[in-house]
C-alpha positions as CSV (number, residue, x, y, z in Angstrom):
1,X,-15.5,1.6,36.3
2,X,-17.0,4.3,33.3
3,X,-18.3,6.4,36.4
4,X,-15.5,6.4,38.4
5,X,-13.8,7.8,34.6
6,X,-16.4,10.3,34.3
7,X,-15.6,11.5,37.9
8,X,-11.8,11.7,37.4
9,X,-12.1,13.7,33.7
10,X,-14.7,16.0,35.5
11,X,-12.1,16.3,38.5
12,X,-9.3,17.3,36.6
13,X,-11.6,19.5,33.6
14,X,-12.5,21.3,37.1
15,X,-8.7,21.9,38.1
16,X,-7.6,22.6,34.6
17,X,-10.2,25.9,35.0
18,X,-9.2,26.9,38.3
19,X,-5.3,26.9,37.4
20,X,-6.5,28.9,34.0
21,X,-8.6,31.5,36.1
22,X,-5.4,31.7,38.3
23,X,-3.2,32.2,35.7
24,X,-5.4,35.1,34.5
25,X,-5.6,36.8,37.5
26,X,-2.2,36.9,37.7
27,X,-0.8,37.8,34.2
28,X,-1.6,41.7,35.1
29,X,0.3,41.2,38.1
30,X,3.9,39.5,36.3
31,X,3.5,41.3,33.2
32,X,5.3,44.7,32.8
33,X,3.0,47.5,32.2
34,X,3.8,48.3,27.7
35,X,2.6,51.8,28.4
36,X,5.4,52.5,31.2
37,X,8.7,54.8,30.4
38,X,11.8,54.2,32.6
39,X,13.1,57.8,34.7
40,X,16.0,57.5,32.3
41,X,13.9,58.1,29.4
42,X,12.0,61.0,30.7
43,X,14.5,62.8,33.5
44,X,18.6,63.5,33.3
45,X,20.9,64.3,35.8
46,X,22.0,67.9,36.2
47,X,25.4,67.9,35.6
48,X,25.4,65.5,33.0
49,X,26.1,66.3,29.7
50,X,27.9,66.6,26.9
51,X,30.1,70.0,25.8
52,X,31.0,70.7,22.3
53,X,34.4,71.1,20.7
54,X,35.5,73.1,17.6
55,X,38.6,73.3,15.4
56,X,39.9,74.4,12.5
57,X,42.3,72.2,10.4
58,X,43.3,70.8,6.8
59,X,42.4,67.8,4.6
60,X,44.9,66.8,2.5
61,X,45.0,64.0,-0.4
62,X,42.0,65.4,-2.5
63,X,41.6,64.4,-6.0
64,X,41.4,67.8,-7.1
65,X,38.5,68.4,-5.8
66,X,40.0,70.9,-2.9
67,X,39.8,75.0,-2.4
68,X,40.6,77.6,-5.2
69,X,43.1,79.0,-3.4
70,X,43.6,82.0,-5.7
71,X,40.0,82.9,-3.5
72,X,40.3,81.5,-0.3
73,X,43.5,83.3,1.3
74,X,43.6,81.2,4.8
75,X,43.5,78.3,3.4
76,X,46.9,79.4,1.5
77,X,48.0,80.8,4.9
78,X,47.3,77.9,6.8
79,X,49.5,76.0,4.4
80,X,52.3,78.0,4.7
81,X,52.0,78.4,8.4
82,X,52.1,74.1,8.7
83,X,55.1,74.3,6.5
84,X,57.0,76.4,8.6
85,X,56.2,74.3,11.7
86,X,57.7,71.5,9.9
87,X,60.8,72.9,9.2
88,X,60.0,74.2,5.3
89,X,59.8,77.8,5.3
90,X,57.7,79.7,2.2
91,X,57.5,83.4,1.1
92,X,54.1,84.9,2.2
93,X,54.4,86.5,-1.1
94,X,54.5,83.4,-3.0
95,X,51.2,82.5,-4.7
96,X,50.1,78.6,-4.3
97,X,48.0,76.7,-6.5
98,X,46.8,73.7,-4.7
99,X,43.6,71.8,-5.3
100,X,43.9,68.3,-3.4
101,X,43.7,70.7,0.4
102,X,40.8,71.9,1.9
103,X,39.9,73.9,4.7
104,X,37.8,72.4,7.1
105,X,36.1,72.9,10.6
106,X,36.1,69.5,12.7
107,X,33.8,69.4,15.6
108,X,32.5,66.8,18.0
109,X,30.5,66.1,21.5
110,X,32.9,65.3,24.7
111,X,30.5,63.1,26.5
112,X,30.4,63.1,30.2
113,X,33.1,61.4,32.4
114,X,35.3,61.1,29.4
115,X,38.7,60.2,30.3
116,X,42.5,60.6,28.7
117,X,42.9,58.2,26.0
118,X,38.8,57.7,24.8
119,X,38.3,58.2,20.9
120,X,35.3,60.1,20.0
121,X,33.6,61.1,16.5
122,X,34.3,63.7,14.9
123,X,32.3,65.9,12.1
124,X,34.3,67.6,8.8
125,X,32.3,70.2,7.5
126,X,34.1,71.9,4.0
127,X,34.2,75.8,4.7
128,X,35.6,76.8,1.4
129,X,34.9,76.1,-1.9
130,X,36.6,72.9,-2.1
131,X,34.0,70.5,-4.7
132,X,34.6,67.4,-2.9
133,X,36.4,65.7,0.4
134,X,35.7,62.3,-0.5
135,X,39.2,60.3,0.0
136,X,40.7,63.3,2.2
137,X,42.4,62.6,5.0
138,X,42.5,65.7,8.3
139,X,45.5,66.6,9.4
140,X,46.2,66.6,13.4
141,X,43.4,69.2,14.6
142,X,43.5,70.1,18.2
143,X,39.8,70.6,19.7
144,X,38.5,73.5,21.6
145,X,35.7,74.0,24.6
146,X,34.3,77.3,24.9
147,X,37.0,78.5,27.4
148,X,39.6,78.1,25.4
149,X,41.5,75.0,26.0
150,X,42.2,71.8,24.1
151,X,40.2,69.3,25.3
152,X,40.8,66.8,22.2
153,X,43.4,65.9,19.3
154,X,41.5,65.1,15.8
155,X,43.3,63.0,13.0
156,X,42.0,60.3,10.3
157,X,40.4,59.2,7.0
158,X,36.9,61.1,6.3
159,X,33.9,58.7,5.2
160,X,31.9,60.5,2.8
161,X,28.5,59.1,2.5
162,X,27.9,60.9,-0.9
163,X,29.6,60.5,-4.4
164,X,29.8,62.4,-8.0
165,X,31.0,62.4,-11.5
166,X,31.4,65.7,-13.9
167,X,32.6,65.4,-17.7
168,X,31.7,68.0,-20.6
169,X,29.6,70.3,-18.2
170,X,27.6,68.0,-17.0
171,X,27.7,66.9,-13.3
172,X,25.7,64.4,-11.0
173,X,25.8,64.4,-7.6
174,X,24.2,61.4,-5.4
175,X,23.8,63.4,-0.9
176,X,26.3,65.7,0.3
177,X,29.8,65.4,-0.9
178,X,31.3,68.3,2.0
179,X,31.3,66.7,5.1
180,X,31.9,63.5,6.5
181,X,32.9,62.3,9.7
182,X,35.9,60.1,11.2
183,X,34.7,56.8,13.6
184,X,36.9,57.3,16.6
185,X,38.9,60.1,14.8
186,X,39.8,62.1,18.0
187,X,41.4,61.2,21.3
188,X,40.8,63.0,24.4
189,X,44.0,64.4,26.3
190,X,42.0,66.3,29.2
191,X,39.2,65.4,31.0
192,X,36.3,67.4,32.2
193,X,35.2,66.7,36.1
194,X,31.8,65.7,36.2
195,X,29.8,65.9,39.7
196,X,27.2,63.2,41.0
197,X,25.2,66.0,42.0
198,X,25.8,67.9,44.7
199,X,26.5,67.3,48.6
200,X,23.8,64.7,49.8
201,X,21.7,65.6,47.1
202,X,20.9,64.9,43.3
203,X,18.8,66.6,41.3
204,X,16.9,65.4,37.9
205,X,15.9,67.3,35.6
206,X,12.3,66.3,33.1
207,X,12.2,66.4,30.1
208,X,9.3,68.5,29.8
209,X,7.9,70.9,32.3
210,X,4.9,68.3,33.7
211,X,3.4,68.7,36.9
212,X,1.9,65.4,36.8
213,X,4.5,63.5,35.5
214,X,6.9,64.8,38.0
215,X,4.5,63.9,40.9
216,X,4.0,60.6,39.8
217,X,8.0,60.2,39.6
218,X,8.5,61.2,42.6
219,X,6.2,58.8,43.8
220,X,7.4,56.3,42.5
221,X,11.1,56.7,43.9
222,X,9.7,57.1,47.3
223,X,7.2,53.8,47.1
224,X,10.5,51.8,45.5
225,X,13.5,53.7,47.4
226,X,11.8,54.8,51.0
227,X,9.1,57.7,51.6
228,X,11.0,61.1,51.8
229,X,13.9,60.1,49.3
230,X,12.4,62.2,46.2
231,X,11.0,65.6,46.6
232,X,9.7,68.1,43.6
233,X,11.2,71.6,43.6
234,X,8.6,72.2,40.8
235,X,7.2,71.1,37.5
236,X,10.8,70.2,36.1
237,X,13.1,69.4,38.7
238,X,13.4,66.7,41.3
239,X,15.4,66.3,44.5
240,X,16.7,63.1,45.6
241,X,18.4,62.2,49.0
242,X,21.3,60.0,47.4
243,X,24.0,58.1,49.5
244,X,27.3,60.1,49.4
245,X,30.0,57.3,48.4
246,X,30.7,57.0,45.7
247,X,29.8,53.3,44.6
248,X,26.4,53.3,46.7
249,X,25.9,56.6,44.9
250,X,26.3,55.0,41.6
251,X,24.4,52.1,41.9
252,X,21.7,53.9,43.8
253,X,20.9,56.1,40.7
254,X,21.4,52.9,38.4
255,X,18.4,51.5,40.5
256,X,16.4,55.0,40.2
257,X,16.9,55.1,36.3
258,X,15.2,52.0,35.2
259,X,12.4,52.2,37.8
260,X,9.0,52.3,35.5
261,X,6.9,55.6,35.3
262,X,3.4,55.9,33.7
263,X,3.6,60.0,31.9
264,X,0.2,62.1,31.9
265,X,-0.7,61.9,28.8
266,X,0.8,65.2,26.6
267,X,-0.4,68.2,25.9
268,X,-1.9,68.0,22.2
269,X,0.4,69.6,19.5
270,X,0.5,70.0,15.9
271,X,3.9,70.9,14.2
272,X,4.2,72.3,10.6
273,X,7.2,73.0,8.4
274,X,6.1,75.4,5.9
275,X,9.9,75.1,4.2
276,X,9.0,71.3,3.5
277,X,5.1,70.7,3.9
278,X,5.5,68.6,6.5
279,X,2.6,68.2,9.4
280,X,2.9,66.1,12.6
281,X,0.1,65.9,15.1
282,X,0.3,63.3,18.5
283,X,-2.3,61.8,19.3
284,X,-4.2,63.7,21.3
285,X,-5.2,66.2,18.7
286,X,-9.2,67.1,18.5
287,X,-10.6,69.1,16.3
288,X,-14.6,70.6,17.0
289,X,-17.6,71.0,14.1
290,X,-16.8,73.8,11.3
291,X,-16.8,74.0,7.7
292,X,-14.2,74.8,5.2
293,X,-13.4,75.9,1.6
294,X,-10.0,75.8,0.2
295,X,-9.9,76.8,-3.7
296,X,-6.4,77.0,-5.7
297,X,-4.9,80.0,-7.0
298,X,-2.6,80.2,-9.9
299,X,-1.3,82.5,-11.7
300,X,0.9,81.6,-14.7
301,X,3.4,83.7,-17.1
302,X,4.6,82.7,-20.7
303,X,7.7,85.0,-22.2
304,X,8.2,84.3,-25.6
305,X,10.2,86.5,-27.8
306,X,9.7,87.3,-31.7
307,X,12.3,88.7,-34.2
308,X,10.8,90.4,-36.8
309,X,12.9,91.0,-39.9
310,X,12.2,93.4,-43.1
311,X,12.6,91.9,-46.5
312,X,16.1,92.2,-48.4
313,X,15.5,95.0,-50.2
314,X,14.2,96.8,-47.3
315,X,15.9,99.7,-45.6
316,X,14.6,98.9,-42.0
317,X,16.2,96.5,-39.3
318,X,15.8,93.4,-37.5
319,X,14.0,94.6,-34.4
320,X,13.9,91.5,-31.0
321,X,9.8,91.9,-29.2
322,X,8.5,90.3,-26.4
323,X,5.3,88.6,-26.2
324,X,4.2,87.8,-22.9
325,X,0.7,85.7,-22.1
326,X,-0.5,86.6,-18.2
327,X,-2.8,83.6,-16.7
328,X,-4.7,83.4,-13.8
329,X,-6.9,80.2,-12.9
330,X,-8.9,79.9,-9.2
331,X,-10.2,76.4,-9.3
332,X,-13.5,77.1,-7.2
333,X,-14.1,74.8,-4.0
334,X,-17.2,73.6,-2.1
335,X,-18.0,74.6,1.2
336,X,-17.2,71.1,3.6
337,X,-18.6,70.0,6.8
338,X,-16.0,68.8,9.3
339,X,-17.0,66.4,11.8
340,X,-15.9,66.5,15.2
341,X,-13.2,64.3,16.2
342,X,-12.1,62.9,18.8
343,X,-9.3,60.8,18.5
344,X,-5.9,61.2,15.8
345,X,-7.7,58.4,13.3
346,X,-10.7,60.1,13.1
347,X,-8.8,63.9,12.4
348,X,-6.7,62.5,9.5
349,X,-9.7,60.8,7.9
350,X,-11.9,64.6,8.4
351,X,-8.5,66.0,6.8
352,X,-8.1,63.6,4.2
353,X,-11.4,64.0,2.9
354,X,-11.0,67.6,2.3
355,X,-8.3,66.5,-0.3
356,X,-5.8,69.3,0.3
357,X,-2.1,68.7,-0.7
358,X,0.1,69.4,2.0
359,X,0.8,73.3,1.6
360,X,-2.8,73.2,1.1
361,X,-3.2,72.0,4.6
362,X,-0.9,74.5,6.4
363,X,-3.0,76.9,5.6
364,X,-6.2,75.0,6.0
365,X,-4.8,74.5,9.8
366,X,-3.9,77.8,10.9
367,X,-7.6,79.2,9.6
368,X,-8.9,76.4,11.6
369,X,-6.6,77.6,15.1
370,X,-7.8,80.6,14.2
371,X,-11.9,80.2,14.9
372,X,-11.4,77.6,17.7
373,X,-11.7,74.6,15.8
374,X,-8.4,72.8,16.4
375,X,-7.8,71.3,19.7
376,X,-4.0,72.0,19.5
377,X,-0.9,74.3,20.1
378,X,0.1,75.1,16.4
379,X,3.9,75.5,16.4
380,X,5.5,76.7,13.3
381,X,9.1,75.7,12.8
């Protein structure tokens, strides 16, 4: 009986492996590949997009905190001329002091296949020299494209994400207090035909110029869709043999969209911000062998003035001088062996150790473009 145990726990100790192997082998099969971006995240349709609207228009119920309109004239105008369109007419002579109205420009994005009726957001933006449009409300504000015509009507209560307090000179001020924006503040009244591309065709359009990338798009939509359906007019743009109705069109391209693409890995870049200090590198950045020295230079400048007065009896006068005191200070710095790197950890540890602040190291970066040492485009924005 104990062997005939020993056999059946062996037996299924012998299973429980194989199914475990099995299970193994076919994880990298079920398992969606992490590293994979969908065509919709690297490729639009042309034809697609958004356009912008613009218009200019008042806010209204300020609590003071509107345009001086002693020095903004249109602002005056525009108040007279919304008066006389509702039936109040006012001399153009007459001089207006208001300070709860603000001139404003509103804009906002009509996105694609928009229809009569949709509310979109809109953006307030002051454009005098109101203090404040917290609590404002915009008057109706009809919304231009660039040819012209209203596409949009704007209306609503601004949010403004920022706030402020002044008293006896003093003033504090928490973000930006002259523009907001309005949560479905416009509605669309005329709608802007959008094309599903264009006969039998549509084309996409990457989002960066990549020859691989493309290739390996297209090959995907030919393996999943049927050979011949995608074809690459170059590194950018891709032609695809779409069904012409309407609803096979549309859920064609639904299919295409969230197919699963593995990019070529990117070309390495480095960007810099000189206004802020700011340095961002992907991780492909390399750098080669070379040495650097970075000292700091300073230079620092005291004014003070001096009065110098005669005594009471004396017949001279009180005469102002200025004293100034001129410093200069280089801290010296030693000469530092970079180590080649080859992967993003390994270049911020041989940058860190040169312990440069970050204006420090926009410098430090373009010397090291400069003799061949970064393995990066340097782009300056």
């Amino acid at each position: 009986m104990r062997e005939n145990r020993g056999n059946s726990s062996g037996k299924l100790t012998a299973r429980a492996a194989i199914i475990a192997v099995g299970a193994c082998l076919l994880l990298p099969l079920t398992t969606p590949l992490a590293w994979a971006d969908r065509i919709k995240d690297l490729a639009s349709v042309q034809g697609i997009r958004n356009n912008q609207l613009v218009g200019y228009g008042l806010v209204v119920g300020l609590d003071g905190t509107g345009d001086q309109t002693t020095q903004t004239p249109f602002t005056t105008q525009s108040i007279i001329n919304m008066l006389a369109q509702l039936g109040t007419t006012l001399p153009t002579t007459q001089s207006l002091q208001l300070k709860n109205v603000a001139a404003v420009m509103v804009t906002a994005n009509l996105p694609p296949f928009a229809r009569t009726g949709q509310q979109i957001d809109v953006t307030v933006s002051s454009m005098g020299n109101a203090k404040s449009l917290r609590g404002g409300t915009l008057l109706m504000t009809p919304l231009k494209g660039a040819d012209g015509q209203a596409y949009a009507m704007a209306q609503g209560n601004i949010l403004v994400g920022g706030a402020g307090a002044s008293a006896g000179g003093s003033k504090v001020t928490i973000n930006h207090l002259l523009a907001g924006r309005i949560a479905g503040g416009a509605t669309v009244e005329r709608e802007v035909p959008t094309a599903l591309g264009q006969g039998p065709f549509i084309h996409y359009q990457m989002s960066n110029a990549d020859f691989g990338t493309t290739q390996r798009v297209v090959d995907v939509i030919n393996r999943e869709m049927g050979a011949g359906t995608a074809q690459a007019v170059d590194g950018r743009q891709i032609r695809v043999r779409a069904p012409e109705e309407p609803d096979s069109r549309v859920a064609f391209m639904g299919r295409i969209e969230n197919l699963e693409v593995r990019p070529m890995q990117t070309m390495a870049k480095v960007i810099v911000n000189p206004r802020t200090g700011s340095v961002v590198m992907n991780q492909t950045v390399t750098i080669d062998s070379c040495a650097v020295a970075h000292g700091n230079l300073s230079v620092v400048i005291n004014n003070e003035q001096q009065v110098s007065q005669p005594n009471a009896l004396a017949g001279g006068q009180t005469v102002t001088t200025n004293q100034a005191d001129i410093q200069i200070k280089q801290e010296g710095a030693a000469l530092m062996q970079v180590k080649a790197s080859v992967n993003l950890s390994d270049v911020v540890k041989a940058l860190n150790a040169l312990g440069a602040n970050p204006q420090d190291l926009l410098a430090i970066l373009q010397a090291m473009k400069a003799v061949g040492a970064l393995r990066a485009d340097l782009e300056i924005i």
